[in-house]
C-alpha positions in Angstrom: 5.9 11.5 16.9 8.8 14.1 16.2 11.2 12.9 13.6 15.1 14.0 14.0 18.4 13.5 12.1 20.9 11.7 14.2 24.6 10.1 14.3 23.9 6.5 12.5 27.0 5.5 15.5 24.7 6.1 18.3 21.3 3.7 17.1 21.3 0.5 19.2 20.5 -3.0 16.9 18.5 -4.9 19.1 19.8 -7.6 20.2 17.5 -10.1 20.5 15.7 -9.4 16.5 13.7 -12.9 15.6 13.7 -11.1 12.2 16.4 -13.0 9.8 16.6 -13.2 5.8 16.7 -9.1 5.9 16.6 -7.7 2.4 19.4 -5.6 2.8 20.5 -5.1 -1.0 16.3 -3.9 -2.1 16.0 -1.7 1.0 19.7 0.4 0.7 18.5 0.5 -3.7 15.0 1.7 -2.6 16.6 4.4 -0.1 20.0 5.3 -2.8 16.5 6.0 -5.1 13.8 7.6 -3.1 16.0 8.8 -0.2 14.8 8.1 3.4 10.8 8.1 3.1 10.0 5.8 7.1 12.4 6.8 10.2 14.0 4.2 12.3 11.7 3.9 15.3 13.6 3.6 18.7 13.3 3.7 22.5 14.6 6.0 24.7 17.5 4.0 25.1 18.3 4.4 21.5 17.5 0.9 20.6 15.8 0.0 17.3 12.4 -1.0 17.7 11.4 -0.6 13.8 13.9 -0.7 11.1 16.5 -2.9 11.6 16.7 -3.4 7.8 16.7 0.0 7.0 19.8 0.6 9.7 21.7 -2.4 8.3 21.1 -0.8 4.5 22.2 2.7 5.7 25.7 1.7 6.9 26.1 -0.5 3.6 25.2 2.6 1.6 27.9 4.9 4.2 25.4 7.5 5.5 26.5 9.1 8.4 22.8 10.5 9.9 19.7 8.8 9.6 16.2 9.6 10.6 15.0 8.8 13.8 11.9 8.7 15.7 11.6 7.9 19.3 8.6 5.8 20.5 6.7 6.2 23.8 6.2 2.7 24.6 6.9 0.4 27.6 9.4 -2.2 26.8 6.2 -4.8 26.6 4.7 -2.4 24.1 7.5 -2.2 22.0 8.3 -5.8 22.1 5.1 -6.4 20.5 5.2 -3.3 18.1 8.2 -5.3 16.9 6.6 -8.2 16.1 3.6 -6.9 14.9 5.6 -5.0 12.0 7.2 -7.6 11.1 3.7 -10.2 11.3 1.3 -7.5 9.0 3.4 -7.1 6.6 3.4 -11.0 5.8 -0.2 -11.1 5.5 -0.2 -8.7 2.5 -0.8 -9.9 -1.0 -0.9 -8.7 -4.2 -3.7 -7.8 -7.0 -1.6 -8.8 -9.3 -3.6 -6.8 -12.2 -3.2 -3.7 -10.7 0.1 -4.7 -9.7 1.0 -5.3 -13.7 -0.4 -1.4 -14.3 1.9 -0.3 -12.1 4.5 -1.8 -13.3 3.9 -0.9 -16.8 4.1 2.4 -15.8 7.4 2.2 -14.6 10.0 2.4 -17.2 13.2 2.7 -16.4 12.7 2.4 -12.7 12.3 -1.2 -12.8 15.3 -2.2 -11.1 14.3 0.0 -7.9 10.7 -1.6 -7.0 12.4 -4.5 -5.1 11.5 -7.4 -7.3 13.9 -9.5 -8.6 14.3 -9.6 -12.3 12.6 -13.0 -12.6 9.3 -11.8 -10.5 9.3 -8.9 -13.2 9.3 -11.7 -16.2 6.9 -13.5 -14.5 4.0 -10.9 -13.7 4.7 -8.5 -17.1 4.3 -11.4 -19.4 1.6 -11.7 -22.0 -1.4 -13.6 -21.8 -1.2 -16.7 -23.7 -3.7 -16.8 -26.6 -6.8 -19.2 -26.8 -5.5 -22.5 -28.4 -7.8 -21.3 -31.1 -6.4 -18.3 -31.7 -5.4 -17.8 -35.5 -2.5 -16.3 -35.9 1.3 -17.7 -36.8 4.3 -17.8 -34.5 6.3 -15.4 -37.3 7.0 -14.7 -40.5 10.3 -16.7 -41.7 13.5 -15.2 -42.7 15.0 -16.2 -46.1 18.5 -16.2 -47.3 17.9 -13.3 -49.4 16.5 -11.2 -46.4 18.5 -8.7 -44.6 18.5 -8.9 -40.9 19.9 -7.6 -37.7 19.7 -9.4 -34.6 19.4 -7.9 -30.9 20.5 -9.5 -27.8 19.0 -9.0 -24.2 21.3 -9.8 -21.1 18.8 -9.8 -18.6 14.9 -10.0 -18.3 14.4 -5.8 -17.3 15.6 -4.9 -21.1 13.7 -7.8 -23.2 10.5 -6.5 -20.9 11.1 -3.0 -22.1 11.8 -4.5 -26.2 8.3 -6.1 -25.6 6.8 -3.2 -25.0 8.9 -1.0 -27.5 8.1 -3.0 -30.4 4.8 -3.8 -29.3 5.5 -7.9 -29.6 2.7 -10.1 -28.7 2.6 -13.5 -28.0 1.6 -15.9 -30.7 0.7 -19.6 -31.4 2.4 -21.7 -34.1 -0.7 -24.4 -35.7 0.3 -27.7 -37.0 -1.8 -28.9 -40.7 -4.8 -29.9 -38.5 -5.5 -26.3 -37.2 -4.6 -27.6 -33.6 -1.9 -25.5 -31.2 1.4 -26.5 -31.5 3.6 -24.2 -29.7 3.7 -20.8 -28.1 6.0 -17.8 -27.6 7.1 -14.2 -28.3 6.7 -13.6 -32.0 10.1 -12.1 -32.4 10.4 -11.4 -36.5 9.6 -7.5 -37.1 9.2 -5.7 -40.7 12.2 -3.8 -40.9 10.5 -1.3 -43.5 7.4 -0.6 -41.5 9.8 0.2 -38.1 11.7 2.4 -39.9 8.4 4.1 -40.7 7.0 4.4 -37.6 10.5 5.9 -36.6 10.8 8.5 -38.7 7.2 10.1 -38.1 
C-alpha cells in the first residue's frame, strides 16, 4: 500500500460514519507530538475509509497535507474494513501493571498518552499498605518548625512530586494498634532534602 502526501481539501468524510464520541482533542495532541505515524486510508474516490478522527484532528490542528493511503477494496470490503477498525479496537484491554511501567517511564510526556488526568491518578497510585502495616501517617509540624508548603493544580504535577520525593503511602493507627486512616504521607525532613540535593 503506497503512502502519499495530499491536499487535506480533497479527502471525502464519509458520510454515512456510525462512529460518534470521536476523540478529537487526544488524537490532534498525539499527532502535534509524534507527527503523523498511521495514514488516512481511502477509496479511490477519495473517501475516508480509516481515519475519520485523525482528518477531523488535522483540520483542528490547520495542516494543509496529510498522509494518505489508497485501499483496494470493493465498496462491501471497505464497508466492513470500517467497522472492523472501529469493533477491534474496543475489545482491547489493558495489563494494567505493565501499563503503570510505562507510564512511570514517561515523565514529562504524560499529558500526550491520551489519558485524562484522572485515569493517570487512578492507575499511578500507590498500593495501599496491609492494615497491619506499622508505620505513621507523618511526622507533625510544631509551632517552632519552619515550613514551606507546595501546591499542585492538577493531578500530572502531584504524580511527578510523588515520585520526586519518593512519598509513600502510609497508615495512621489508633491506641489499639488497629488502621485508622490512609493517605500520602506528605511531611518531608527539610535537612535531609537539602542533603540529598546538594550531592
Amino acid at each position: 500500500m503506497k503512502v502519499k502526501q495530499i491536499n487535506i481539501d480533497k479527502i471525502i468524510p464519509y458520510h454515512n460514519n456510525p462512529r460518534k464520541n470521536q476523540a478529537i482533542d487526544k488524537v490532534a495532541s498525539s499527532i502535534n507530538e509524534y507527527g503523523f505515524q498511521q495514514p488516512i486510508v481511502v477509496d479511490s474516490n477519495m473517501v475516508v475509509i480509516v481515519g475519520h478522527t485523525r482528518l477531523l484532528a488535522s483540520k483542528k490542528l490547520g495542516l494543509k497535507k496529510v498522509p494518505i493511503a489508497i485501499a483496494d477494496l470493493s465498496k462491501s470490503q471497505a464497508k466492513a474494513y470500517r467497522l472492523a477498525d472501529n469493533r477491534t479496537n474496543e475489545d482491547s484491554s489493558w495489563d494494567e501493571e505493565l501499563l503503570k511501567g510505562e507510564l512511570l517511564d514517561l515523565e514529562g510526556l504524560l499529558s500526550s498518552t491520551g489519558f485524562e488526568d484522572k485515569e493517570l491518578a487512578k492507575l499511578l497510585e500507590e498500593p495501599e499498605p496491609e492494615d497491619d502495616a506499622d508505620i505513621i501517617f507523618s511526622e507533625e509540624i510544631g509551632e517552632t518548625n519552619n515550613y514551606v508548603v507546595l501546591v499542585f493544580k492538577n493531578d500530572i504535577d502531584w504524580l511527578s512530586a510523588q515520585t520526586h520525593f519518593n512519598l509513600q503511602t502510609v497508615t495512621s493507627k489508633r491506641q489499639n494498634g488497629k488502621a485508622w486512616s490512609k493517605g500520602i504521607g506528605r511531611v518531608l525532613d527539610g535537612a535531609k532534602y537539602l542533603t540529598e540535593l546538594n550531592k
